[in-house]
SEZAVO-408993 format. One line per field, with one value per residue (C-alpha): residue in one letter; residue number from 1; x, y, z. Coordinates in Angstrom, 2 decimals, always signed. Each point is the difference from the previous one (the first is absolute). Layout:
BEGIN
aa	A	...
i	NUM	...
c1	X	...
c2	Y	...
c3	Z	...
REM end
This chain:
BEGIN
aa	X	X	X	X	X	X	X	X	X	X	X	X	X	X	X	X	X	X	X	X	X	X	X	X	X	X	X	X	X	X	X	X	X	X	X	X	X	X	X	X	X	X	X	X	X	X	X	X	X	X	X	X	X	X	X	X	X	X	X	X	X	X	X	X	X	X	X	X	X	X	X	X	X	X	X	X	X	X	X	X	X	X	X	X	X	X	X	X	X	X	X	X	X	X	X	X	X	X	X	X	X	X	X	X	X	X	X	X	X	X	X	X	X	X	X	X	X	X	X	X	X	X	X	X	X	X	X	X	X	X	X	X	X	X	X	X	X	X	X	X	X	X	X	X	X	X	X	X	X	X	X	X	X	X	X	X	X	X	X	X	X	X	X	X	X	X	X	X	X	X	X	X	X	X	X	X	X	X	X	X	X	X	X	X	X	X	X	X	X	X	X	X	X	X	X	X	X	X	X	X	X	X	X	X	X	X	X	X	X	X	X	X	X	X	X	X	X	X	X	X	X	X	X	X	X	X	X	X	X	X	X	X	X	X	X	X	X	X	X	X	X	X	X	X	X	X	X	X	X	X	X	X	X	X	X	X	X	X	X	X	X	X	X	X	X	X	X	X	X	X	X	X	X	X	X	X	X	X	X	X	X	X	X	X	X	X	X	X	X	X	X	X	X	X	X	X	X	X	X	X	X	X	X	X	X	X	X	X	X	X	X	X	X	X	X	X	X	X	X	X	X	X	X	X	X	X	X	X	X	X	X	X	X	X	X	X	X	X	X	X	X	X	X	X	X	X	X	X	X	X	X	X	X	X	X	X	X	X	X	X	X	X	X	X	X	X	X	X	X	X	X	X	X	X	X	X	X	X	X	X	X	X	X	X	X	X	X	X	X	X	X	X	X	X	X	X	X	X	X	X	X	X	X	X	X	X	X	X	X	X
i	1	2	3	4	5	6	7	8	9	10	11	12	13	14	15	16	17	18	19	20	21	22	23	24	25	26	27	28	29	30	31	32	33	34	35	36	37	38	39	40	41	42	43	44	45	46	47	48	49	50	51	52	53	54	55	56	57	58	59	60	61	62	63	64	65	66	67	68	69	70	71	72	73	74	75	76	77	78	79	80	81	82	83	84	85	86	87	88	89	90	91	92	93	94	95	96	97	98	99	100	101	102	103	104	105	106	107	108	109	110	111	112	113	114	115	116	117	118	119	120	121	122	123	124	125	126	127	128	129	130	131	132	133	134	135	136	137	138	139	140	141	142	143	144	145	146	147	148	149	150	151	152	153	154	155	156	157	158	159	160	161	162	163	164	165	166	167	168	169	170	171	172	173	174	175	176	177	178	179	180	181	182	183	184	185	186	187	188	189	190	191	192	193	194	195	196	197	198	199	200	201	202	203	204	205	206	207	208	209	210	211	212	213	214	215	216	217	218	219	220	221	222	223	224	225	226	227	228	229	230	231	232	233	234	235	236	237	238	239	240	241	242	243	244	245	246	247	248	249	250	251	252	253	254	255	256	257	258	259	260	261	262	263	264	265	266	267	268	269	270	271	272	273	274	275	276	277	278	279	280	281	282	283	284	285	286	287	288	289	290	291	292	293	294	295	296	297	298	299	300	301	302	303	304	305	306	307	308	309	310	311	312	313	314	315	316	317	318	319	320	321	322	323	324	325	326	327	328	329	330	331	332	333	334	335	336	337	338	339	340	341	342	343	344	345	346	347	348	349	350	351	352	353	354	355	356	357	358	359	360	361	362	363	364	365	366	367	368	369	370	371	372	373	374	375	376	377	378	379	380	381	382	383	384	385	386	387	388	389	390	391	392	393	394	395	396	397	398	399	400	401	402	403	404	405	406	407	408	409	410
c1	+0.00	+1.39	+0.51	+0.66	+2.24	-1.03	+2.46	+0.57	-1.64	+0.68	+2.04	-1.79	-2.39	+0.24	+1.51	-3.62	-1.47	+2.45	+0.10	-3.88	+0.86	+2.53	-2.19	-3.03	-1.37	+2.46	-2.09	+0.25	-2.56	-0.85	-1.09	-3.72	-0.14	+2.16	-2.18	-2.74	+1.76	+0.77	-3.47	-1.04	+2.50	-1.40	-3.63	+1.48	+1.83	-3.90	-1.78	+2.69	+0.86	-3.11	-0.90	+3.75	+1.36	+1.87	+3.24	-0.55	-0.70	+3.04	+2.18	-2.12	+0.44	+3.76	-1.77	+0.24	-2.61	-0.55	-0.56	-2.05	-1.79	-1.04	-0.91	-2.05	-1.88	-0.75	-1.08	-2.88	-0.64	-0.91	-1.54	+1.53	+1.29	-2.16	+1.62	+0.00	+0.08	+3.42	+2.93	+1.01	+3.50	+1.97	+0.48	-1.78	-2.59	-1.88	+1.06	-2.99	-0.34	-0.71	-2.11	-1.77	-3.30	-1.87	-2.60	+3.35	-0.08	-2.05	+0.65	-1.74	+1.72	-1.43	+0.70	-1.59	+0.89	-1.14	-2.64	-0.61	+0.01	+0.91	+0.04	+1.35	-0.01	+2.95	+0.33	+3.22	+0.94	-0.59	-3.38	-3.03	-2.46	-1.48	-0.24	-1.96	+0.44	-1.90	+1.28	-0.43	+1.37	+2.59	-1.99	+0.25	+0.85	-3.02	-1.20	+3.53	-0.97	-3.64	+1.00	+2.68	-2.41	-2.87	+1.68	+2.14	-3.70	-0.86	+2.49	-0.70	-3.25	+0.11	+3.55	+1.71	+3.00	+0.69	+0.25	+1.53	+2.81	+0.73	+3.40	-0.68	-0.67	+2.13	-1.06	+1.84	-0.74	+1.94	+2.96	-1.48	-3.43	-2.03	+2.82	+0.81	-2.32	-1.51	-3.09	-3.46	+1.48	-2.59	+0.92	-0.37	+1.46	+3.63	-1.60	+2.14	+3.33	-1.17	-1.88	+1.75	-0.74	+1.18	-3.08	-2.74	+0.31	+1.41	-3.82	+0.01	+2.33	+2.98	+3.16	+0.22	+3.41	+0.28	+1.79	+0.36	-2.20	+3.23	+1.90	-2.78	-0.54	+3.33	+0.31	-2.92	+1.76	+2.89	-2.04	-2.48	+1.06	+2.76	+2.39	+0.45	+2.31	+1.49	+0.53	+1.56	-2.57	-1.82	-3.35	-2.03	-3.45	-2.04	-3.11	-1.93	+3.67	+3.05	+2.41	+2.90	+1.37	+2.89	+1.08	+4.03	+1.14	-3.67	-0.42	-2.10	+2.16	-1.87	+3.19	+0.66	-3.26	-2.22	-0.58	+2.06	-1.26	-2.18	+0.87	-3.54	+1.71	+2.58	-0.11	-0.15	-1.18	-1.87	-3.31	+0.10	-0.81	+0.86	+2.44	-0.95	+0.45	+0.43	-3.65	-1.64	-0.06	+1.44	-2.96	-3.69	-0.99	+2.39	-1.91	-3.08	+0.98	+1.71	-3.01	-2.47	+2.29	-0.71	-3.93	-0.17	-1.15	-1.88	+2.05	-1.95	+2.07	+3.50	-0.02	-3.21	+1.37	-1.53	+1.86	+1.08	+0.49	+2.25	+2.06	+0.06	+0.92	+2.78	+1.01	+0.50	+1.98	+2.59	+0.11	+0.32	+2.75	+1.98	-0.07	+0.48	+3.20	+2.68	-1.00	-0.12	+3.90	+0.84	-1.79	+1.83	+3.59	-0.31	-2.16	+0.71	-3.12	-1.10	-2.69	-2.52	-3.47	-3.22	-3.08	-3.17	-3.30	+0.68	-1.13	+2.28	-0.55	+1.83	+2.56	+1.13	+0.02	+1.78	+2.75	+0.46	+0.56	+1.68	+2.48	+0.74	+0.56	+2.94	+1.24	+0.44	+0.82	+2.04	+2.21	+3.22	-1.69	+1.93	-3.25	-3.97	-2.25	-3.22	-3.15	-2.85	-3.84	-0.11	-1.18	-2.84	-0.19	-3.70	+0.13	+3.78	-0.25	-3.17	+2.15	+2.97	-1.92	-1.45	+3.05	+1.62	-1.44	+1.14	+3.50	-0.11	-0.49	+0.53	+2.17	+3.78	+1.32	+3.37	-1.94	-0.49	+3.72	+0.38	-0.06	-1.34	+0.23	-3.90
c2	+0.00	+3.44	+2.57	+3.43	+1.59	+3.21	+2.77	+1.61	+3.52	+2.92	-2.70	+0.60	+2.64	+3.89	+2.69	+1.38	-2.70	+0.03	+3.39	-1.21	-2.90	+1.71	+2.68	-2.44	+1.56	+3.02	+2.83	+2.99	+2.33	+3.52	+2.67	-0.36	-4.04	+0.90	+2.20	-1.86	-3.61	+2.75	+0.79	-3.79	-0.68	+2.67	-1.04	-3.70	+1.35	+2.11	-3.22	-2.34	+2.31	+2.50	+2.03	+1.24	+3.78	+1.78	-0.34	-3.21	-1.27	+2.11	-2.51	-3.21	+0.86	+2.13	+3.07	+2.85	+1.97	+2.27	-2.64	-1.86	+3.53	-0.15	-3.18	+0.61	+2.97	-2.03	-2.88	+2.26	+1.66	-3.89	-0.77	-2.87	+0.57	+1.95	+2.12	-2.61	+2.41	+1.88	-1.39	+2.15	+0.08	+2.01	+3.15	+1.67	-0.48	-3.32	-2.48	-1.03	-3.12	-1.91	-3.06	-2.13	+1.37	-3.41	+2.24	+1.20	-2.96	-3.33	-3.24	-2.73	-3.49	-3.26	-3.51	-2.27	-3.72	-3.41	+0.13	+3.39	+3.69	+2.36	+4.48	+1.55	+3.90	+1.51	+3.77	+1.58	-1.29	-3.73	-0.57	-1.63	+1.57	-2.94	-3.54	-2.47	-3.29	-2.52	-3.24	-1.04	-2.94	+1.13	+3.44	+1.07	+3.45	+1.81	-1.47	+2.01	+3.10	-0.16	-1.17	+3.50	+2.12	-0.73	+0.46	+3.07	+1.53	-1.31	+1.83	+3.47	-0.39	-0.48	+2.26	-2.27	+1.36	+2.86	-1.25	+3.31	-0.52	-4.13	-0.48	-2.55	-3.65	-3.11	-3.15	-3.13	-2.97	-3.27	-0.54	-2.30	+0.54	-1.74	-2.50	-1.96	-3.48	+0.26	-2.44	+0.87	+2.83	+0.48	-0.30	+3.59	+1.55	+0.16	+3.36	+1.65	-0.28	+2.36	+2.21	+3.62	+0.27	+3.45	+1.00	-2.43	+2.30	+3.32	+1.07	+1.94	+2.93	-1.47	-1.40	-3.55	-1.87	-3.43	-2.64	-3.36	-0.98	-1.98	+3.18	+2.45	-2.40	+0.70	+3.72	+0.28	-2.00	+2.36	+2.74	-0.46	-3.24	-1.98	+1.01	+3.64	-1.71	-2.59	+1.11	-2.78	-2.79	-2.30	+0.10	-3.34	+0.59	-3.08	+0.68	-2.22	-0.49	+0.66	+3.26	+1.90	+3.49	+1.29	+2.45	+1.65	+2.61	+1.19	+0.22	-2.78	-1.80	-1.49	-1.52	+0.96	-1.35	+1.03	-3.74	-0.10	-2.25	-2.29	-2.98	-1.62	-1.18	-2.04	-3.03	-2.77	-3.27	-1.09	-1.95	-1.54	+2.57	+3.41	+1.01	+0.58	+3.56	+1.26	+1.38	-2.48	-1.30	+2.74	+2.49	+0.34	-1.93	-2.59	-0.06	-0.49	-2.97	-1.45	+0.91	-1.79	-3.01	-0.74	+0.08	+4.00	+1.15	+2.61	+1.18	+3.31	+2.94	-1.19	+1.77	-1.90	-3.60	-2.94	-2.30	-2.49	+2.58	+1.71	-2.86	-0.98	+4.02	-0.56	-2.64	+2.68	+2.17	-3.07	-1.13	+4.20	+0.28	-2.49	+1.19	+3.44	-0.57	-0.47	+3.13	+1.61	-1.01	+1.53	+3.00	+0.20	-0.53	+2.24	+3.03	-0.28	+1.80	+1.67	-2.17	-2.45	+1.13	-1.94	+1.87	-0.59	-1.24	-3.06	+0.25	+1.18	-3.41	-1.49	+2.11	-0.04	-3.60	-0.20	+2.48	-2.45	-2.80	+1.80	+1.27	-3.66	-1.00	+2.94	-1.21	-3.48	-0.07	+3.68	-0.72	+0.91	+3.57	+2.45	+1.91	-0.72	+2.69	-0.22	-0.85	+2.19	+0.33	+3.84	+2.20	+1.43	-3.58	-0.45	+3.45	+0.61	+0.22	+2.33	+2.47	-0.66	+1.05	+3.08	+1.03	-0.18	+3.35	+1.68	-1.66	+1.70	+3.71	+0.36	-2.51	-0.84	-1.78	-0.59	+0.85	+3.36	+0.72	-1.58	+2.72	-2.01	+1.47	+0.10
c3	+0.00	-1.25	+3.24	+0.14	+2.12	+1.67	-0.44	+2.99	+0.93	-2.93	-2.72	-3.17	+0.43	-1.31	+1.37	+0.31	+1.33	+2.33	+1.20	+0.71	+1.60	+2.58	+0.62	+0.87	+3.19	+0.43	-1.55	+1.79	+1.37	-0.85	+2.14	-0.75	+1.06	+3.09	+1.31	-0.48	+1.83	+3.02	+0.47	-0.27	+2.75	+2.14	-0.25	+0.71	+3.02	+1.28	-0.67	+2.30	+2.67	+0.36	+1.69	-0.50	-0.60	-2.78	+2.16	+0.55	-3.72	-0.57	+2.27	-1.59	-3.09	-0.08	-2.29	+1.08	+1.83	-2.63	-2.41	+2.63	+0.09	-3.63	-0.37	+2.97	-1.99	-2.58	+1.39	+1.75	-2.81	-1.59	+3.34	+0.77	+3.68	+2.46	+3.62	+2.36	+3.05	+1.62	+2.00	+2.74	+0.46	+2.39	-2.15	-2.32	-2.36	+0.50	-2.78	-2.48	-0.69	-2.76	-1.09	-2.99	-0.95	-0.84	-2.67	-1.91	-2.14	-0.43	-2.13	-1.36	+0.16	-1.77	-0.04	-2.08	+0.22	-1.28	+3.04	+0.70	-0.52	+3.00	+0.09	+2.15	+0.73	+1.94	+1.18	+0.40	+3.09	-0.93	+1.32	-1.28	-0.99	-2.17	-0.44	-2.48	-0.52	-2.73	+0.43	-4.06	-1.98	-2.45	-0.47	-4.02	-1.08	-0.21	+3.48	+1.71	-2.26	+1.31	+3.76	-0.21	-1.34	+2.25	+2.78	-1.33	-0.15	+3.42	+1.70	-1.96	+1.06	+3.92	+0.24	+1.14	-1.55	-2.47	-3.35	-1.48	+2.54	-0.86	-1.16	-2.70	+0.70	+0.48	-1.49	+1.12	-1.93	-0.30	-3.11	-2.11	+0.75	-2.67	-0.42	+2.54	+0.29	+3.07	+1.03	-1.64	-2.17	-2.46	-3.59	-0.75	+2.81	-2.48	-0.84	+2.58	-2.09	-2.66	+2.55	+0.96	+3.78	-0.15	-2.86	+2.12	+2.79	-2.15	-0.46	+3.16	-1.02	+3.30	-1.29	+0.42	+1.06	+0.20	+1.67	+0.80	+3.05	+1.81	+0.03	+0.64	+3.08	+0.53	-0.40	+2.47	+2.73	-0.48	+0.24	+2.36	+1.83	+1.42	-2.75	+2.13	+1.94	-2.16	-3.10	-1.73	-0.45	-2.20	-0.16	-0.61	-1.29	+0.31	-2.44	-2.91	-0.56	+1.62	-0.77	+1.99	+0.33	+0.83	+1.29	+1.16	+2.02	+0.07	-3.91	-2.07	-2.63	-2.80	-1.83	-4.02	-0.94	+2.49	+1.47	+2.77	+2.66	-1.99	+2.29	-1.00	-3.37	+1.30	-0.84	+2.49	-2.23	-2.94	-1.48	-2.82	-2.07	+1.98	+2.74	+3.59	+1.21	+3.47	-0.47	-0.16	+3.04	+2.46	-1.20	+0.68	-2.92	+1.32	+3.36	-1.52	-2.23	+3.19	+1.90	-2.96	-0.17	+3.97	-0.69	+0.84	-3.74	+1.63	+3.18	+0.99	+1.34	+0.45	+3.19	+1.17	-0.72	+1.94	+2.04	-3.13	-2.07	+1.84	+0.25	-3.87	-0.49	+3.19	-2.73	-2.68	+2.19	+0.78	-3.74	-1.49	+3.04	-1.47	-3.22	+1.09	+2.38	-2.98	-2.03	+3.25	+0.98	-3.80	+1.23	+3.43	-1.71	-3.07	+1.27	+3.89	+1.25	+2.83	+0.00	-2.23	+0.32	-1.53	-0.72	-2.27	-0.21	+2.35	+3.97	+2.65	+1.84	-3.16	-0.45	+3.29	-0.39	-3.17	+1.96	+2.74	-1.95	-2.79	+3.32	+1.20	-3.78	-0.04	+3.09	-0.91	-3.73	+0.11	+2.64	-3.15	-0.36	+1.82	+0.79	-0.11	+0.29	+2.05	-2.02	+1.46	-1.33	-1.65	+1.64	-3.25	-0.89	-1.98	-1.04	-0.92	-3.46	-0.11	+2.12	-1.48	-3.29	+1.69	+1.27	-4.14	-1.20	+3.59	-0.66	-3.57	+1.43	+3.18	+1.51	-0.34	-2.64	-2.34	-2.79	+0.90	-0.37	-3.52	-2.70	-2.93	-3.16	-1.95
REM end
């Protein structure tokens, strides 16, 4: 068999495309996108620390009050902070104080998966305001657009939030989505791989960003959950199927592709006609087969199980475990995280579970790993990749990000 041999990094490219290559990442910033990642930081820095003064952002931060000033001015002028009272100090002028306004900004988050569609609304400070859920079997196209819209209208009706003031909305929404062969998939339900999720939901005049529902999960634990203090972790989301984000040093990394952390797909045996995935059993739809195959086709609310039931979905947790502890060393040894956390759509009793015995699995068969991180439930577990969707269109104009420092040429 003919091989070829890979030259090694810059042999046998241009000079231009290697002046493109080298400078991959190392754009620099001009005044206008500096300015703008300053006042991001600052509004990051009101939102962790409020109710916190000007000299004090100055210190968080390292800008200098007058800059801390300005940005200040404009973010009132925006009205996205409000006073937050005075701090008396021993001379002079009591300090104001600063803080979030939670009507500055709202954002719509969705997540739409092979058994459900959730919303979400956030305000500025994080909070729901909203929540719908429609537990669906792989809902089509026009069923999301229809579910969005209604309650888009919903919420304009009873105030609940300001629509003139929403962001844009998030839509997280599994790679692969009318792909993958899942049980009972209708035959029609391929119509997702030539459907634009960004024009389904487009028709409401709010820019729509999407991602994949395993790292949405994931930016929303950062966000809003355990990842505030451990911000290197991967994030297992245990859904339909099964997905992972990750996330370094308090940034999501979605690889060169955009499908980092699709543990789901790896392969762990074969029929005789198709390979096994990881998915297939250590998922939802993998509990329910298991759960059908021990005379429970019908199980009722998995947090409601009876006696027997419980035990053939205790079963589950021992066989997904086992399946789950190898990937899970890979994990440990290439990323070494903080921590390992497992949300989704499956009950806390079971993902506590599936930590325990996913801990003693580490222990035993990881004993060569020079660390193991803990494996904890998340903290926005069922909801984690509705929020993490929300929190996408806050994340594209008002928070932090590396992006914002890029100067990309039109």
């Amino acid at each position: 068999m003919a091989t070829t041999e890979r030259k090694p990094s810059g042999v046998g490219i241009s000079s231009r495309d290697r002046v493109n290559l080298l400078s991959n990442g190392l754009s620099g910033t001009n005044l206008e996108r500096g300015s703008s990642h300053n006042l991001r930081v600052t509004l990051q820095a009101i939102r962790l620390n409020a109710p916190v003064t000007k000299v004090e952002l100055a210190e968080i931060t390292g800008l200098t009050p007058p800059s801390i000033t300005n940005i200040a001015r404009k973010l009132f002028a925006d009205g996205l902070i409000i006073e937050a009272g005075r701090r008396r100090g021993e001379r002079g002028q009591p300090a104001l104080k600063l803080a979030i306004n939670p009507d500055g900004a709202f954002s719509i988050g969705v997540n739409v998966d092979r058994d459900h569609m959730t919303l979400v609304a956030l305000d500025f400070l994080g909070e729901l305001r909203h929540r719908v859920v429609e537990n669906i079997p792989f809902p089509m196209p026009h069923q999301v657009r229809d579910f969005v819209a209604r309650n888009l209208d919903a919420m304009r009706a009873a105030g609940v939030i300001n629509i003139d003031r929403v962001a844009g909305i998030g839509l997280a929404i599994p790679d692969d989505f009318g792909g993958v062969d899942l049980p009972n998939r209708p035959a029609d339900f391929g119509v997702w791989e030539a459907t634009d999720p960004k024009r389904l939901l487009g028709a409401h005049g709010l820019e729509v960003i999407t991602e994949n529902d395993a790292t949405a999960a994931a930016i929303g634990e950062l966000q809003f959950g355990h990842g505030r203090v451990a911000p290197t972790f991967f994030y297992l989301l245990v859904s339909a199927g099964l997905g992972g984000g990750l996330v370094i040093d308090g940034h999501s990394v979605t690889g060169a592709t955009g499908r980092s952390g699709e543990i789901g797909f790896l392969p762990i045996g074969r029929t005789r006609r198709n390979p096994v995935v990881l998915q297939d059993i250590a998922s939802l739809s993998g509990l329910y087969s298991h759960l059908a195959e021990a005379g429970f086709p019908d199980p009722g609310p998995l947090d409601a199980l009876g006696p027997q039931a419980s035990a053939a979905a205790a079963e589950w947790v021992e066989k997904t475990a086992d399946q789950l502890t190898d990937p899970l060393m890979v994990v440990n040894a290439v990323i070494d995280p903080d921590a390992i956390f497992i949300g989704g759509r499956l009950p806390a009793g079971l993902v506590d579970q599936l930590c325990d015995r996913l801990a003693i699995n580490l222990r035993h068969r990881g004993v060569s790993l020079p660390v193991r991180a803990p494996i904890r439930r998340a903290e926005l577990a069922e909801d984690a990749a509705a929020i993490g969707a929300a929190i996408l269109p806050f994340s594209n104009r008002f928070l932090p990000n590396r992006t914002a420092l890029i100067k990309i040429d039109a």
